[in-house]
C-alpha positions in Angstrom: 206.8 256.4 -22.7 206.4 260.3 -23.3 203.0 260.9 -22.3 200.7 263.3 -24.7 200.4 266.8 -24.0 196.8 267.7 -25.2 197.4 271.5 -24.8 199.4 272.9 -26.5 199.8 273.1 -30.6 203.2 272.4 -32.8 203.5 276.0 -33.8 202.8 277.4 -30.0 205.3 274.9 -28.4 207.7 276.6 -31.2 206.7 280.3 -29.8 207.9 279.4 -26.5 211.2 280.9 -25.8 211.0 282.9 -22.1 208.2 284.1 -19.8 206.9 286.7 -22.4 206.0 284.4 -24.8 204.4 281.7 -22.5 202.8 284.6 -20.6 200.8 285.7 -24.6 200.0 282.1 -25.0 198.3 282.0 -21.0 196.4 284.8 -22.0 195.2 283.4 -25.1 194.1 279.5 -23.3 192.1 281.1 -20.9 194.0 278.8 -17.9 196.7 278.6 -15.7 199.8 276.6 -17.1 202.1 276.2 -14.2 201.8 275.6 -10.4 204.8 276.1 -8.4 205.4 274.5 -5.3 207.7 275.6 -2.7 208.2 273.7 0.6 209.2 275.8 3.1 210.5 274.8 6.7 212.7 278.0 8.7 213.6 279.7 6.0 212.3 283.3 7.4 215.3 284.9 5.5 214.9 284.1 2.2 211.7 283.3 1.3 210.1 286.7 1.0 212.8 287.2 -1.5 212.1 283.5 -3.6 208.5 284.8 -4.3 209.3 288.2 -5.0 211.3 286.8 -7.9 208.6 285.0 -9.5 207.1 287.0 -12.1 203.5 288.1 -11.0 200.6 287.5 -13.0 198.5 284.8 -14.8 201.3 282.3 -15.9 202.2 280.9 -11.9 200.4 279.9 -9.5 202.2 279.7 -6.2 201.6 277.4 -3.8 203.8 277.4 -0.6 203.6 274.3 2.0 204.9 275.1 5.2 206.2 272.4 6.9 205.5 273.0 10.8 208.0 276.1 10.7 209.1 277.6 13.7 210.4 280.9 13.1 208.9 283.8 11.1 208.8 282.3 7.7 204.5 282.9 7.3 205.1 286.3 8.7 206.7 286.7 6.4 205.0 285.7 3.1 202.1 287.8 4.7 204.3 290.6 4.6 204.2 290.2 0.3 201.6 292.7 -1.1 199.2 292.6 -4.3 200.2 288.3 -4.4 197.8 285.4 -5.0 199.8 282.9 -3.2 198.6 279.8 -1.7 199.1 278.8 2.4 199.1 274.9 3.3 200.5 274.3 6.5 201.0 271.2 7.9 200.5 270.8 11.8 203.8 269.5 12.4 206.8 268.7 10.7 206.3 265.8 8.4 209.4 266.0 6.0 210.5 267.7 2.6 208.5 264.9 1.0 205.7 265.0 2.1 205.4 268.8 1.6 206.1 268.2 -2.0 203.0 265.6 -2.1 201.1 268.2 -0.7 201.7 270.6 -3.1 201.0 268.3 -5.9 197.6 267.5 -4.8 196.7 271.3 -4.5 198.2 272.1 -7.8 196.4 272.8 -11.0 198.5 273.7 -13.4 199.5 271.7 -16.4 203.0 271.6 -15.5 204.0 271.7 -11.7 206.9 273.0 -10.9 209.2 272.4 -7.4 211.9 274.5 -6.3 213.4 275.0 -2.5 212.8 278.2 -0.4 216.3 278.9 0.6 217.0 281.6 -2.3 219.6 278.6 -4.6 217.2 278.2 -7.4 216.8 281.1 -9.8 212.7 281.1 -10.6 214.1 283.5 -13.6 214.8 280.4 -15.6 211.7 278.5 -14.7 210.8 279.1 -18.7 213.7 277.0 -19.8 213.0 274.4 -17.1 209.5 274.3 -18.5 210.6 273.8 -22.4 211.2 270.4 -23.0 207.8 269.6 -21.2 206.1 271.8 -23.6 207.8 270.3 -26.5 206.7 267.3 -25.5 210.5 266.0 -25.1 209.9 264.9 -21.2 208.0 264.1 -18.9 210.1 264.9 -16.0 212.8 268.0 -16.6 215.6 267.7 -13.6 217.6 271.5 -12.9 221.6 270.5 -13.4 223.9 272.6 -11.6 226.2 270.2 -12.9 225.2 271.4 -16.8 224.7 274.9 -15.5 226.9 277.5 -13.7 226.7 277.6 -10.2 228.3 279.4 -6.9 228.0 276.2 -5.1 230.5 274.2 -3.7 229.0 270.6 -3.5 230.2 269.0 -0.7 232.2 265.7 -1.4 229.3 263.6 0.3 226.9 264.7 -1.7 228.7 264.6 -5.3 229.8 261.0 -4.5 226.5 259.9 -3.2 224.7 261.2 -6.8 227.1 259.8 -8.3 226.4 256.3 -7.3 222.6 256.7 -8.0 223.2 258.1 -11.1 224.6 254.9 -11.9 221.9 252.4 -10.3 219.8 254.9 -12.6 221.5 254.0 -15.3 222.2 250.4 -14.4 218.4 249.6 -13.8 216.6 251.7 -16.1 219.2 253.3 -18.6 217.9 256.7 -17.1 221.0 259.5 -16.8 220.5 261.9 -14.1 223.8 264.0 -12.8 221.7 266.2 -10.6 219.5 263.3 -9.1 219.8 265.2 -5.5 218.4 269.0 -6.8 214.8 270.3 -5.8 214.6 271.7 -9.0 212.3 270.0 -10.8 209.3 270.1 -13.6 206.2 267.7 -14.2 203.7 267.0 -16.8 200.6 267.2 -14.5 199.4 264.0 -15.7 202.5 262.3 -14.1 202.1 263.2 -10.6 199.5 260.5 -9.6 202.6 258.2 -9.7 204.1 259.4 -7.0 201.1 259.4 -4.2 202.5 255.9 -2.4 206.4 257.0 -2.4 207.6 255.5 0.8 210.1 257.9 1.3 208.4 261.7 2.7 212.3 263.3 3.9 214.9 263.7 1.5 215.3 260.5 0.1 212.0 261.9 -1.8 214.1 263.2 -4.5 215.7 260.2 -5.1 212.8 257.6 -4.8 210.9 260.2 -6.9 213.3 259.5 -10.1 213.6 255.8 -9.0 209.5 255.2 -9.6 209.4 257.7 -12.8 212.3 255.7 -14.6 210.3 252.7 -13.2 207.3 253.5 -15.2 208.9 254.7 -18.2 208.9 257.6 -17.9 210.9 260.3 -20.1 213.5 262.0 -17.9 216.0 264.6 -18.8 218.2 267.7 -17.4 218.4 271.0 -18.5 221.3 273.3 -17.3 220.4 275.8 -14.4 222.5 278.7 -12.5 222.6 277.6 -8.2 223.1 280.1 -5.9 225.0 279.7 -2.4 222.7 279.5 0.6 222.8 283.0 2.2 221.3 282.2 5.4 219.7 279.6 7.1 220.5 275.7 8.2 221.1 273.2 5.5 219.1 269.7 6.6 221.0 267.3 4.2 223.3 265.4 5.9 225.5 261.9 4.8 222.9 259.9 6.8 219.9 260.5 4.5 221.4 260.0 1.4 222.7 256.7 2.4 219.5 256.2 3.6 217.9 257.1 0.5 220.4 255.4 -2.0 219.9 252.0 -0.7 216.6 252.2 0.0 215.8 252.7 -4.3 218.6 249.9 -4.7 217.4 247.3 -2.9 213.7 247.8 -3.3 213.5 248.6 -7.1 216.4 246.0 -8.3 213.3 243.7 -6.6 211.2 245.2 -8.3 212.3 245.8 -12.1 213.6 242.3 -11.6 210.4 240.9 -10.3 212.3 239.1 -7.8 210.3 236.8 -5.2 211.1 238.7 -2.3 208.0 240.5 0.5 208.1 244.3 -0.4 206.6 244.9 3.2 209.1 242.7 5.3 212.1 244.0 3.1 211.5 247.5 4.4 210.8 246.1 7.7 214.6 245.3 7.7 215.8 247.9 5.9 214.2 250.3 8.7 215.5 248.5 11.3 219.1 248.3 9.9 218.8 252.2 9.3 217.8 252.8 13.0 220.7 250.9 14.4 223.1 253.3 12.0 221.6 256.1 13.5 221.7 255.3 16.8 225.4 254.7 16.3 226.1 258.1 15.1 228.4 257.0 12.2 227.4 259.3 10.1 225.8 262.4 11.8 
């Protein structure tokens, strides 16, 4: 199910091409068209730059969720002259989830936007991240570094870990997503109500995130995208959470796209507890 996109005409969607022509076509509606989130936790040496890349005037709205950060990274942001940017903070830190939720329900655009605040997405090619959605091709446009170019080494964990729930995606819901692990993400506004009860707020947001879209039908492709190496700062991904996350979507929506008989509420009561004792071992920190 590709939902409607009320907005925009046939023979605008055709005049959009890169930030120019979307920027004329702003103007023209009166309204802002995308909201961009960013979460942002530590990241004191890149952030400045993220937002400094993102083109400034009517088209973006900027909304950055800090996520209980302990260094300089506000100090930062404040440093930014002539910006309209947008300050949540939560008190403490409550998981790269959870700041995306956050976001959402601040932002007012007609297409949302997501991308991390450690300087590896390119907000340069938010235009063609945007495109399909404008088209009304998806409902649900994923970054690929895997379709793009990229000066990334993906670590072995993480390419084998998307590549097993690329195929659960595929198994379940005959969704194909490569990049199922990337922040880089754009939404139809009218899609992000789904997402309010996601169980999981850390990482395994991503991944639950394209688990309940594909669940409700919704239309999901990639587009290619440039990555760039982290320059600075700690990376939080780790083997842990994506096994975490990975069989976390397995178990609970196979139960649930096979409306199988089984408590929802006691089956994560074991999967928790199964996930603490792996933890506690250390097996894969």
């Amino acid at each position: 199910m590709t939902l409607e996109n009320p907005s925009l005409e046939k023979s605008e969607m055709d005049e959009i091409e890169d930030f120019h022509s979307s920027y004329s076509l702003v103007q023209k509606r009166k309204e802002i068209l995308i909201s961009i989130v960013i979460p942002l936790y530590n990241e004191e040496n890149s952030i400045k730059d993220v937002i400094k890349r993102i083109p400034n005037h009517q088209l973006y709205e900027i909304i950055i969720v800090d996520d209980g950060s302990t260094d300089n990274s506000l100090r930062r942001i404040k440093e930014i002259k002539n910006r309209e940017i947008t300050i949540i903070q939560h008190g403490k830190n409550r998981g790269y989830g959870a700041s995306i939720l956050t976001g959402f329900e601040k932002a007012i655009g007609d297409i949302i936007v997501t991308m991390d605040s450690d300087g590896q997405h390119n907000p340069e090619e938010i235009p063609t991240l945007i495109k399909p959605i404008i088209k009304n091709q998806a409902d649900v446009v994923v970054g690929s570094r895997y379709l793009g170019s990229s000066t990334y080494k993906i670590p072995l964990h993480a390419r084998v870990g998307e590549y097993f729930i690329q195929k659960c995606l595929w198994f379940l819901y005959r969704q194909k997503v490569r990049n199922n692990q990337g922040g880089f993400r754009a939404f139809r506004k009218e899609t992000v109500k789904l997402f309010r009860n996601l169980q999981c707020t850390g990482m395994g947001f991503t991944t639950e995130l394209l688990f309940i879209a594909a669940h409700n039908n919704l239309k999901i492709i990639e587009t290619p995208i440039s990555l760039n190496s982290r320059k600075a700062g700690t990376s939080y991904v780790n083997l842990f959470r994506i096994l975490k996350s990975v069989s976390f979507c397995i178990v609970i929506y196979t139960v649930k796209k096979f409306n199988l008989n089984v408590n929802h509420f006691f089956l994560t009561k074991i999967l928790s507890f199964f996930y603490r004792k792996i933890k506690h071992k250390k097996i894969f920190q």
